[in-house]
N, C-alpha and C positions, 0 to 999 in steps of 0.2 A: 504494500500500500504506500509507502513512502517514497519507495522508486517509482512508484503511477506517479504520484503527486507533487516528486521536485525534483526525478529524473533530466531528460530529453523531451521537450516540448517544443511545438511550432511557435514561432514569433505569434501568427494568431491567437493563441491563446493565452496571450499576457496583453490580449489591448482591452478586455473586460476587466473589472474588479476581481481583486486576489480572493476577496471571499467567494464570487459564484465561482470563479474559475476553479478554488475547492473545492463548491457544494458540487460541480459537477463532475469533476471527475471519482469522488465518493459515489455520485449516480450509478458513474460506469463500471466502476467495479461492480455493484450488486449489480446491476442489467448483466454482466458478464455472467454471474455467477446463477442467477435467474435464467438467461438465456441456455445454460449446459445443462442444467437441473435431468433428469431423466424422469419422464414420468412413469415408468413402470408398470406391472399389472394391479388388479385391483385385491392383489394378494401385496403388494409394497404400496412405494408412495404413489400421490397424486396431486401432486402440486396446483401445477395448473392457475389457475386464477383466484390463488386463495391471499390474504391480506397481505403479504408482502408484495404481489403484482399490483392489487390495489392503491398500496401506498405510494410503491415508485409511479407508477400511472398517475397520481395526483402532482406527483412533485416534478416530473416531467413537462406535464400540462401545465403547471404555473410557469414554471424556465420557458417554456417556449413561446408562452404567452408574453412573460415579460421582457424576452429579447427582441422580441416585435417593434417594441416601441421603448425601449432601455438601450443598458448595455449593450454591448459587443459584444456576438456571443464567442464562443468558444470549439471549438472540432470535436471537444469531448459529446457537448452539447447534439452536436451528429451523429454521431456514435452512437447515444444514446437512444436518439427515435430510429436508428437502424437496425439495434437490437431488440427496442421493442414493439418492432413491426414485425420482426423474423419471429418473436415469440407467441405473438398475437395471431400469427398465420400459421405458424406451427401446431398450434394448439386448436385453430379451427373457427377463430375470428377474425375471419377474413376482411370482411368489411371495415371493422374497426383498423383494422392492420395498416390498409387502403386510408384510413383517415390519420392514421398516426405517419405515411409515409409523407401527405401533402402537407399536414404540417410541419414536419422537418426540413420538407422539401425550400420552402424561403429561407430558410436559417441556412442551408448549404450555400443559396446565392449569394445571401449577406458575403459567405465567406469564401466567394469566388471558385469554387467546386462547381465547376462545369467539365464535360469532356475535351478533353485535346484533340486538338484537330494538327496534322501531320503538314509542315509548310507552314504554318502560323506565322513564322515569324520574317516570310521568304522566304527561307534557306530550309530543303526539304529535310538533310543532313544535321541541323543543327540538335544537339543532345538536349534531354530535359535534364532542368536540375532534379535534386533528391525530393524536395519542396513540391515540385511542379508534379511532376511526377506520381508522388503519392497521395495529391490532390487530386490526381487523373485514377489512382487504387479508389480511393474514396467516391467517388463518382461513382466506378463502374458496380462497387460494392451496393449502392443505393440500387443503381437501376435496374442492375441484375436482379433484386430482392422484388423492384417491381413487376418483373415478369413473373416471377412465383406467384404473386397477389393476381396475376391476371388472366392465370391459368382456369380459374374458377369461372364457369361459362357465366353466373351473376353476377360479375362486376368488368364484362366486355363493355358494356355500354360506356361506363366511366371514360373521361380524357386520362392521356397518358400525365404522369405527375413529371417526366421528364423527359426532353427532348431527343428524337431517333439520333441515335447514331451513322453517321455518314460513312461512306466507303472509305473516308481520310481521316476519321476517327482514332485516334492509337488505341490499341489495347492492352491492358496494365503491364506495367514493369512485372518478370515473374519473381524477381529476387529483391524485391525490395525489403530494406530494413527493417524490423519492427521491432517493439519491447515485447520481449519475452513472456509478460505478466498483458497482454493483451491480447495475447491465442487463446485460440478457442479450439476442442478436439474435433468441432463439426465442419471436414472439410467442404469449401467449392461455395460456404454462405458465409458462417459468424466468422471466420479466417479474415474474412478479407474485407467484410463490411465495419472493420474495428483495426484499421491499417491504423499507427501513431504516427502522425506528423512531428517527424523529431528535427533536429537541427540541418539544415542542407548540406549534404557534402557537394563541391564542385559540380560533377556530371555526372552523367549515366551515360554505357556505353550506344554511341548511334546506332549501332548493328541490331540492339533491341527497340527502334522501333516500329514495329509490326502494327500495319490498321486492321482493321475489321474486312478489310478485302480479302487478305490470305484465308485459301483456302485449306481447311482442317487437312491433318498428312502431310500437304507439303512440307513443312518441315516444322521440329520438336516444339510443341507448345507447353508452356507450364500449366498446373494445374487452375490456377487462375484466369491465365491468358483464355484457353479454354473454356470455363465458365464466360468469361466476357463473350467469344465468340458463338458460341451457340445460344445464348442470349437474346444478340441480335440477332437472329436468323430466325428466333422464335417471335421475336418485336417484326421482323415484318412478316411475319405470316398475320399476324394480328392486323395490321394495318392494312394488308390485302383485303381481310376480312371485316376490316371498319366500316372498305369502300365499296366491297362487294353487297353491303346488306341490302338494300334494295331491290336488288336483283331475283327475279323467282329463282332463278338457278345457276349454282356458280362457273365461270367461265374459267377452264384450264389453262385458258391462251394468259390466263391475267399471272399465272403462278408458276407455267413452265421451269422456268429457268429455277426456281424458291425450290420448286421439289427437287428438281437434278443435285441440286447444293446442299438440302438433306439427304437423298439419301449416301451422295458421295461421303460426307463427313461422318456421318452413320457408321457405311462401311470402314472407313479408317480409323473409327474410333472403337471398333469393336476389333480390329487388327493387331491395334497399337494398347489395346488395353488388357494388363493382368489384374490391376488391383480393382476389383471392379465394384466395391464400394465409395471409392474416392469418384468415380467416374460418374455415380446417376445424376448428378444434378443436370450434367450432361446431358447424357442421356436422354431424360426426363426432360429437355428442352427440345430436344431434336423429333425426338418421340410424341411430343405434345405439339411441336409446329406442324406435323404431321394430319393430327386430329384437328388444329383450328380449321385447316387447307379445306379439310376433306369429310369431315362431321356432318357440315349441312348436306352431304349426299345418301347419309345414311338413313332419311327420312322418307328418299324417294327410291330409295335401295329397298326399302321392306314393304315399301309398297308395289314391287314389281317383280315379274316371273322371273327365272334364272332367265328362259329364252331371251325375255326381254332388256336384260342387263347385258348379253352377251353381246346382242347386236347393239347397242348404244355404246361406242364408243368411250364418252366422258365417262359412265355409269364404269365399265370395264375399267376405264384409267382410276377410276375413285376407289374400286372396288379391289383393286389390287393393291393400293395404298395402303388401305383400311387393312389390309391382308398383311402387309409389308409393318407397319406400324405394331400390332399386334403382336407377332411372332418375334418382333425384336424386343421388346417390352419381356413377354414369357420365356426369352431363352437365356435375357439375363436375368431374371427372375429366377430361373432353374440353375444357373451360378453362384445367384450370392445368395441365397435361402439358404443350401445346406452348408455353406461354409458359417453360418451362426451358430449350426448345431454344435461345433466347436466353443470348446470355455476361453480361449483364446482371441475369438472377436466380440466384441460390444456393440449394440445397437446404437450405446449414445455417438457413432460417426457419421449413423445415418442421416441425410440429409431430405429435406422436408417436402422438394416438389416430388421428390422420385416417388413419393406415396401418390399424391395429386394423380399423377399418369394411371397409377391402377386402378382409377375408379374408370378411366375415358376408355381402356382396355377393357374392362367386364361389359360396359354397356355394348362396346363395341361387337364381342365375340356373342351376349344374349341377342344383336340383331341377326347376326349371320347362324347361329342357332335356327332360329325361324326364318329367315330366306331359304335354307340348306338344310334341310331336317336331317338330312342322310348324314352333315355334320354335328350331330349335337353331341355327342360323347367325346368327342375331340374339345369342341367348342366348352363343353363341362370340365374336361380336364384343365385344359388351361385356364379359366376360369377359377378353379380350384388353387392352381399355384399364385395369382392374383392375391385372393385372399390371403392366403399366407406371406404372401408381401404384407399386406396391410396388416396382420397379426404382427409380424412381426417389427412394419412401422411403430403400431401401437404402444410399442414399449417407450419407442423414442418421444413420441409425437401425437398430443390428443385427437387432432384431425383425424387419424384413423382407428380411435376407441372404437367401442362397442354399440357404442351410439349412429357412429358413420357405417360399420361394416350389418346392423340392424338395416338402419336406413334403404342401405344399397341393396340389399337382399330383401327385400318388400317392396319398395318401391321401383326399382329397376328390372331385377331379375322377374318378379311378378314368384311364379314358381320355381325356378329351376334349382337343381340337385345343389347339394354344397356340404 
């Protein structure tokens, strides 16, 4: 606690009052320690939203209130509604999540956290400082947390809380410095949405500046770099689908090139990946930009004969997606499920959207169940290892209690086996 609070600090955060600039970085330690918490089964704990969430949620809301129209705020102050927007969505408060990331979202501007854009300065070559840079972690940590919030088909409607990334975008530094006491064990989210803004050294090497254009494979991404990247590609399937809603029916000619760049990075990501815990949130991105693209066809998919999906073209292109999307979701599902059986791994690394995807994968497999009847025991099996993702979500992560995996099995499945 004392290395948080009189360590390595950003110039930013010494242009507010030495007392908030305490009271907040005390915030951030509990949010830290809040945010890791495991919720367990309902044979251990069950944290969740019990008076320690409440109180920081009170104290949160007043700092953010009074930085509005006060003080300067401070990066811990960031940090802060980043973690408890991850826990707030974690746990299956999503909406709220959604209202805690737009009110942090001004406080980042106050404090100049915006994306980098590549050439800014003229000079395409020119390095970021330490400063700049991990202003550019901070960012990406925000928005990437928004795609999680926005994976939830109820809150598509919402504006984005922050601005698309450009093809000139950089993508975060993968080795940037950080204080040791502000890791988190949950990679690919609370890792990198609680980057320390410590004192700038000189530069960063040019060679690492990579945009949002490289494509996944080409060559070695870090774990973060990767979260940023599939990200975006999840952010514009979303925005495809902002501008498609109007439309009875969606046009493939509008996302061509969106799917070729999923499933390419898909397949190198499932290449290039052993640890394949560290990797869903990935995943979980790629897999879910997948379902934005192609969802609204699954309405007019169950409402039509096999014949007549065979000869429609689009329905054929959606229908293999919808196929393609599925079976990548269940075959790393069939990976990392029994490596838990092991006492050697922990659920608290799991990360929050890869639960998200297995609810858009059961509804998916209960529709081709009934287009395909001859598939249902297939379509059950996998189905089945689904659920056991969310079981064993559950331990990490309320969203997928007993409550959600109830839900989805009444209301979704209607009947089917489990």
């Amino acid at each position: 606690m004392d290395h948080q609070t009189t360590g390595q600090k950003s110039q930013s955060s010494h242009t507010g009052s030495p007392e908030l600039a305490s009271k907040e970085s005390a915030l951030l330690v509990v949010l830290m320690n809040l945010t890791i918490r495991m919720r367990l089964t309902d044979a251990g704990e069950q944290h969740m939203f019990d008076e320690t969430y409440r109180t920081v949620k009170r104290i949160l809301a007043l700092l953010l209130m009074v930085c509005a129209d006060g003080p300067h705020p401070t990066v811990e102050l960031v940090q802060c509604g980043a973690l408890m927007a991850l826990y707030e969505y974690g746990h299956g408060e999503i909406e709220t999540a959604y209202q805690t990331l737009s009110q942090t979202a001004p406080v980042a501007r106050v404090l100049g956290i915006f994306a980098t854009q590549k050439g800014e300065s003229g000079i395409d070559d020119v390095p970021l400082t330490l400063q700049e840079e991990q202003q550019n972690c901070l960012w990406w940590g925000l928005f990437i947390l928004e795609q999680f919030i926005l994976q939830d088909d109820a809150m598509r409607h919402l504006p984005f809380v922050f601005e698309s990334p450009s093809r000139t975008t950089l993508l975060p530094e993968s080795q940037v410095q950080v204080d040791p006491l502000v890791m988190s064990p949950t990679p690919g989210t609370a890792t990198h949405l609680i980057t320390n803004l410590s004192s700038p050294r000189p530069t960063l090497p040019s060679a690492r500046l990579l945009t949002t254009d490289i494509e996944v494979g080409s060559q070695k991404l870090g774990s973060f770099q990767l979260s940023a990247k599939t990200a975006s590609i999840f952010h514009r399937a979303l925005r495809i689908d902002k501008e498609r809603r109007l439309n009875e029916k969606p046009l493939l000619s509008a996302f061509n090139d969106l799917d070729n760049e999923i499933r390419i990075a898909t397949k190198n990501l499932l290449e290039q990946s052993l640890d394949w815990e560290t990797k869903l949130d990935c995943f979980a991105m790629l897999i879910g930009a997948l379902f934005v693209l192609y969802t609204p066809f699954l309405s007019i998919l169950e409402h039509s004969t096999p014949a007549a999906i065979e000869s429609d073209p689009d329905l054929a292109v959606a229908l293999t997606a919808l196929r393609f999307a599925c079976k990548m979701s269940t075959e790393i599902s069939c990976k990392v499920n029994p490596a838990f059986d092991t006492t050697s791994r922990s659920p608290a690394i799991l990360c929050a959207p890869a639960g998200a995807s297995c609810y858009r994968v059961i509804l998916a497999y209960a529709c081709l169940s009934r287009i395909f009847p001859d598939e249902y025991d297939v379509c059950q099996k996998a189905i089945r290892e689904k659920f056991e993702s969310l079981w064993l979500f559950s331990f990490r992560w309320g969203f997928a209690g007993m409550f959600g995996l109830h839900r989805l099995r009444h209301e979704i499945l209607d009947n089917a086996a489990y």
